[in-house]
N, C-alpha and C positions, 0 to 999 in steps of 0.2 A: 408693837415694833413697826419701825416704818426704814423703806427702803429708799434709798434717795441720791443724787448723785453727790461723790464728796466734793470737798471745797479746799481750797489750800488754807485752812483753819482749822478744818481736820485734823493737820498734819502729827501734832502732838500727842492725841486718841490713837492713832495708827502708828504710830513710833509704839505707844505702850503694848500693842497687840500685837503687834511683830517683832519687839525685843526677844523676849520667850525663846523664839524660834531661831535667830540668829545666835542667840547666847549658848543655849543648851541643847540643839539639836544638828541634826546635818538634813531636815527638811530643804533649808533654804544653804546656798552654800557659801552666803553671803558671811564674812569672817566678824565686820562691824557694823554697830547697831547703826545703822543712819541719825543725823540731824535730825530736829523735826524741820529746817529750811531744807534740808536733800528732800523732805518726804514733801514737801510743799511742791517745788520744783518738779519732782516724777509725777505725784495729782495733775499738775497743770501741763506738762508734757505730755502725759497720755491720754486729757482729755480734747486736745486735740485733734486727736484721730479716733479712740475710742472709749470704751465708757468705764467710769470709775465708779463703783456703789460702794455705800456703805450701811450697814443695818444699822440704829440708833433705835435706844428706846429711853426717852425721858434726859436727851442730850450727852448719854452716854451712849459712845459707838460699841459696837459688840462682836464686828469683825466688817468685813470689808472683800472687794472682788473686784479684778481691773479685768483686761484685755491688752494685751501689747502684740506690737508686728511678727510673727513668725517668723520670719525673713525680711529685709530691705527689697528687695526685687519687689518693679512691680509687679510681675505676673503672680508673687505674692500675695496680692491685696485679699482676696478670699479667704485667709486662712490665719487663722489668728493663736494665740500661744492663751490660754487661760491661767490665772492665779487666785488664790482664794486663801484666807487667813482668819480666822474666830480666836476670841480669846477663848484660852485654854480650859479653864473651867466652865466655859460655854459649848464645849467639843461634843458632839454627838447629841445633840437635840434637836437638830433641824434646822438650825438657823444657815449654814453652810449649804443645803439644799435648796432654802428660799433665796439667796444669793444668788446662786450657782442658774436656779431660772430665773431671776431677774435681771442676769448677763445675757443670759441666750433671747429673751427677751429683745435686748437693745440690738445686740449682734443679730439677730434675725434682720431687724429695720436698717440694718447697713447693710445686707444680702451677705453676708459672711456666708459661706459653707462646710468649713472645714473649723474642728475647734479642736487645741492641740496641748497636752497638759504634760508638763517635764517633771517626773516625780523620782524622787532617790529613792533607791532598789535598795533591800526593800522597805517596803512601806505598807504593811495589810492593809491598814483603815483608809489610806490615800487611794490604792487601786482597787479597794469593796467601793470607796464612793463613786469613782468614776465609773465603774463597771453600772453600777447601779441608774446613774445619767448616761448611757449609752454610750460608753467610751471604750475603744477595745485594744488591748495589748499592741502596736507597731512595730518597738524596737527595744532592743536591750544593750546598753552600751556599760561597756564592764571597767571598772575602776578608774570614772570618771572624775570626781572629784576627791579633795583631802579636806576634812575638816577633823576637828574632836580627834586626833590621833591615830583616824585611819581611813582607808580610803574607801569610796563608796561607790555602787551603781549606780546608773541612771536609765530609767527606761521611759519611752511618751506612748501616752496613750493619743487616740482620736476620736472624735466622733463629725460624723456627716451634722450638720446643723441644716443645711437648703440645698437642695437639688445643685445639680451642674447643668447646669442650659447655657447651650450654645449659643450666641455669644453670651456671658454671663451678664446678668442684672449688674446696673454699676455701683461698686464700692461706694456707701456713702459715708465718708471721715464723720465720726461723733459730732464734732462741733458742726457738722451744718445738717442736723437730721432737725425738721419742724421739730419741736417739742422735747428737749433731750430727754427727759424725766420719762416719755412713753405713758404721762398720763395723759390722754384727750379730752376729758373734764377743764 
């Protein structure tokens, strides 16, 4: 398996792995399956600022992991919202963990500090993972969304990813970090 930044050619592998989750769950609370040109478009939107992975083994993708802005303010720029998506029959083998540090990974080399995960309440396996990558309970916000016929929680977890130094290390936007890939080789 190899971990690598996606492409907007992706787009159509990543529509297939996040259908699932739009269609039949209230993970995401998104109501329609996107495009594969929407999913093109959000790849190359969000790798302007920050980094988009996707695991592939053998040119099939096998789940995927972005980064987007927590907030628009810039005193923001430290703190980023994480998402993470595996196909379904790929759940719970590890691959959502090698992502998961392959973001923090990138997000480290832009000095991020803060990494912030919006997960529908409840969710066991969503808040065992995060607990498990150092994420800890914030906030619990009660019948936040409506999908599937009723209505659901939402709580975020956090975790410290770099220190708070005064003044802080400067944000560096994905697209201008040496080497996006994070391999030195």
């Amino acid at each position: 398996m190899e971990i690598r930044v996606a492409t907007p050619e992706d787009a159509p592998a990543l529509v297939e792995v996040y259908a699932p989750y739009v269609q039949n769950t209230a993970i995401t609370f998104e109501y329609e399956v996107p495009t594969a040109d929407e999913f093109s478009e959000r790849i190359l939107h969000t790798l302007e600022k920050y980094p988009y992975l996707v695991a592939a083994e053998e040119d099939c993708i096998l789940g995927y992991a972005y980064a987007s802005a927590f907030k628009a303010r810039a005193a923001y720029s430290w703190s980023v919202e994480t998402s993470l998506y595996v196909r379904e029959a790929l759940r719970h083998q590890g691959l959502g963990s090698a992502l998961h540090k392959a973001l923090e990974e990138q997000l480290r080399r832009q000095h991020v500090c803060n990494l912030c995960a919006c997960i529908t309440y409840p969710n066991p396996a969503s808040i065992a993972f995060h607990k498990r990558h150092g994420y800890r309970l914030t906030a619990h916000f009660h019948c936040s969304g409506f999908k599937l016929g009723a209505w659901h929680d939402m709580v975020w977890m956090e975790r410290e990813l770099c220190p708070h130094t005064i003044p802080p290390l400067p944000f560096i936007p994905f697209s201008q970090l040496p080497n996006p890939s994070g391999n030195d080789t």
